[in-house]
C-alpha positions, 0 to 999 in steps of 0.5 A, a space after each residue: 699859792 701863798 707867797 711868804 712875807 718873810 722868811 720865819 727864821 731869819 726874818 729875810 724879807 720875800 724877796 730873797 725867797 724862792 720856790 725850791 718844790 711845789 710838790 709836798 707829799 701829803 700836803 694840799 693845794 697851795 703848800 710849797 717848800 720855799 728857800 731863804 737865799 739868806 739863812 739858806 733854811 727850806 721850809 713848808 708854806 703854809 705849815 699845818 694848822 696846831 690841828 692838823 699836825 696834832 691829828 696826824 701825829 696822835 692819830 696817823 703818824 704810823 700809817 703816814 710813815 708805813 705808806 712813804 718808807 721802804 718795806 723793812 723801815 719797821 713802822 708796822 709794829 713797836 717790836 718791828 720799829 725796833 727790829 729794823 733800827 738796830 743798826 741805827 741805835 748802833 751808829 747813835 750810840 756810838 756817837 753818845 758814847 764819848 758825850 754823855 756823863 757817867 751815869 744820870 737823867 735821859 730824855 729823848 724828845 719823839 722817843 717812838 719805840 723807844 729803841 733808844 731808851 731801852 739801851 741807855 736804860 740798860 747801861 744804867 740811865 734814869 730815861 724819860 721819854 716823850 712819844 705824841 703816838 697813842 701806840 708807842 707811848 703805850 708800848 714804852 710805858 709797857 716796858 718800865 719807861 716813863 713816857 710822856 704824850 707832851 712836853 707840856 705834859 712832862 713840865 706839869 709833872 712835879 717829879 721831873 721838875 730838877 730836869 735832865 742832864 741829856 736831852 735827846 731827840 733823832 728827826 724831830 726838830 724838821 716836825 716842829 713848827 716853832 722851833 726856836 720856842 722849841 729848843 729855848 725849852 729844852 735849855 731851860 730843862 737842863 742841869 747846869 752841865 747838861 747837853 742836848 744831842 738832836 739829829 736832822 736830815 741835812 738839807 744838802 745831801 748828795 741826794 738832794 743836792 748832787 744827784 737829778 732823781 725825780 722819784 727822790 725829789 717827789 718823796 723828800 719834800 714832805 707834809 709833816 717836815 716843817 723845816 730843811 736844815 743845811 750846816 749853815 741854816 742849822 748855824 744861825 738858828 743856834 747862834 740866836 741861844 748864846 750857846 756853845 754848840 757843834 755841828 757834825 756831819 754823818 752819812 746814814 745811808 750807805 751806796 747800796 741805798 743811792 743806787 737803789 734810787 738811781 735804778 728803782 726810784 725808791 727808798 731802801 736797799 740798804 746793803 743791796 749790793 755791798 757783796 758785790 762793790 765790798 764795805 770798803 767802797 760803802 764805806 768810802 762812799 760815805 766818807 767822801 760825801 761827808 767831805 764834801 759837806 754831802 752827807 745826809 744827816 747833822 748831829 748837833 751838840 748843845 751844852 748849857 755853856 754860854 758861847 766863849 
């Protein structure tokens, strides 16, 4: 197995590296998940070739996703994409609600099926997506988006050339192999008052981190996840930007889902015993593991504002 020289964000040296799994599903012999004890980012080494993330993403990215997800996760179709992420459109609007201006130029990075796209359309955003997958692509353009199979592609496009006032992107910046190039575009594609709202699962979860769940442990450290972001990880890398930034913490998943691990060993399960344990339990579930810095996902706000 190849040992990394140094840690690829904070440049720790190796031996402040430690094997976190040497299971990656869907990845080959010699790939493992390594933890840098000094910025406290996990990541996959070696990472996929520019090759080999391009295929999967163009070209098996749905199947990839069918074949590791629950049942009901929508991947089948655009239209089921959209079905099954009702409540997630929801929760993200719920949070942009208070952040994003009046009216203006949308763009989401990893759009899929656009779910996200349609309902800011709705309210009155000009929305531009970004979507590698042939069959999602397709289907936002199909319905009246412009959409794009890079951000290469977007940046050569002289109509987009003034940039945005939102950048959006929900589970993409864990794919992305040079991240801090990543995000150092996206600032650059800004209006002087705009933001950028990502989301990423947080490394710490109480399923990761809290609970002992073998079949969880086999399923989260995955091929096409270049990166685990914890609060702290999520931190250092944007602090090297100058920017001002938040970092809030949400739990997607409800109890229903925890449980559905403990006794099945798989995902899904959403709401499976709410009628019984009642949604003020859900709900206080969720609470408690945000308060204890356990919940499952990091929403992080970047404005085109220097640090104070």
């Amino acid at each position: 197995m190849p040992l990394p020289a140094q840690c690829p964000i904070c440049s720790a040296e190796h031996h402040v590296q430690s094997v976190v799994s040497r299971h990656v599903y869907g990845g080959k012999k010699g790939q493992a998940i390594f933890h840098c004890e000094q910025c406290d980012i996990r990541y996959l080494h070696p990472g996929l070739s520019h090759e080999e993330e391009a295929k999967l993403y163009a070209e098996e990215f749905e199947k990839f996703m069918e074949k590791r997800s629950s049942h009901d996760a929508g991947w089948e179709t655009p239209e089921a994409h959209i079905e099954a992420n009702a409540r997630e459109a929801a929760r993200r609007s719920a949070f942009l609600l208070s952040r994003l201006p009046a009216r203006g130029k949308v763009l989401e990075i990893g759009c899929s099926s656009g779910f996200m796209l349609h309902e800011l359309k709705a309210k009155g955003y000009d929305c531009v997506g970004v979507e590698p997958s042939g069959v999602f692509s397709d289907y936002v353009k199909h319905r009246g988006i412009a959409c794009f199979n890079s951000l290469d592609d977007l940046l050569f496009d002289p109509a987009h050339a003034d940039g945005f006032d939102v950048v959006l992107h929900y589970y993409v910046m864990e794919h992305i192999s040079e991240v801090t190039e990543f995000l150092d575009r996206q600032i650059h594609m800004l209006k002087p008052s705009g933001i950028i709202v990502f989301e990423v699962p947080n490394a710490t979860d109480a399923l990761s981190s809290l609970y002992d769940i073998a079949a969880y442990e086999k399923f989260i450290w995955v091929v096409s996840h270049r990166w685990y972001f914890s609060t702290r990880s999520m931190e250092h890398l944007l602090r090297g930007f100058g920017m001002e930034f938040e970092i809030h913490m949400d739990q997607r998943y409800d109890l229903s889902n925890h449980l559905t691990w403990a006794i099945d060993g798989r995902p899904g399960g959403h709401g499976r015993f709410t009628n019984e344990l009642g949604q003020d339990l859900e709900d206080h579930y969720k609470r408690a593991l945000v308060a204890a810095g356990k919940g499952d996902t990091l929403t992080v706000v970047v404005r085109n504002a220097p640090c104070p």
